[in-house]
N, C-alpha and C positions, 0 to 999 in steps of 0.2 A: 409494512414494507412489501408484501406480499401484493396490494392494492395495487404498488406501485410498478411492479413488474421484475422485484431483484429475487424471487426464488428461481431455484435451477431451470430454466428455460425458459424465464420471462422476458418480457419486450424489450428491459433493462440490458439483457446482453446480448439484444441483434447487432450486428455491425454491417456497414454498406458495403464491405468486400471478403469475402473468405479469410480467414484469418492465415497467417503464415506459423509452422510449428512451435518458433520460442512462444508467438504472441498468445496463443492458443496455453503453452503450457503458463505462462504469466498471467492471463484471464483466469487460468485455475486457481493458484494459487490465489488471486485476489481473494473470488469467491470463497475459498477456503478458511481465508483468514476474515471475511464479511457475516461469513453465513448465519451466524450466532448473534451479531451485536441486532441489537433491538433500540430502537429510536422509540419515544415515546412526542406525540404530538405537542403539549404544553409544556415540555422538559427542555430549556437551552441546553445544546452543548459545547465544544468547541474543543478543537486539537491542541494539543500540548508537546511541543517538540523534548521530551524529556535530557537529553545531553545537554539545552539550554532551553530552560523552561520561561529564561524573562526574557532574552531576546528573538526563539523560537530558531527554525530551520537555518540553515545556512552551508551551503557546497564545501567553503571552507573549512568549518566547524566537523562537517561528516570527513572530510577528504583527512583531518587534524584527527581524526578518532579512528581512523582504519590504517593510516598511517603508522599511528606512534602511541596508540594505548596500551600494548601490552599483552589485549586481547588474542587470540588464535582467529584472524580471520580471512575467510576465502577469498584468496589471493583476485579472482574475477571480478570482484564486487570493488576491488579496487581500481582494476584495470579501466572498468566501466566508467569510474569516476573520472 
């Protein structure tokens, strides 16, 4: 990964205009939750939307989970949706 330019200051996270403060603190966090995973060259992987694993992602399905699971969740992340 490191080859590729995704450790902290690599080519991976130039961008062609100054960031603005959320995007800056969202670029963080990606990083934060990236920094550790390790891809291996010969190793297939692929994403797994865990809420629905056989049909995968769906706005519906998230907007159905922050809505009405039961969960305690920040109220923003809905708004957003």
């Amino acid at each position: 990964m490191e080859s590729l330019g995704w450790e902290e200051g690599g080519r991976a996270w130039e961008w062609r205009h100054s960031l603005l403060a959320w995007e800056e603190k969202s670029m963080r966090e990606c990083f934060e939750v990236l920094h550790n995973i390790v891809l291996q060259v010969d190793v297939a992987d692929s994403w797994k939307w865990l809420l629905d694993p056989v049909h995968g992602y769906s706005v519906r399905e998230v907007y159905r989970f922050l809505t009405s699971s039961g969960e305690q969740v920040d109220r923003s992340l809905v708004d957003d949706v």
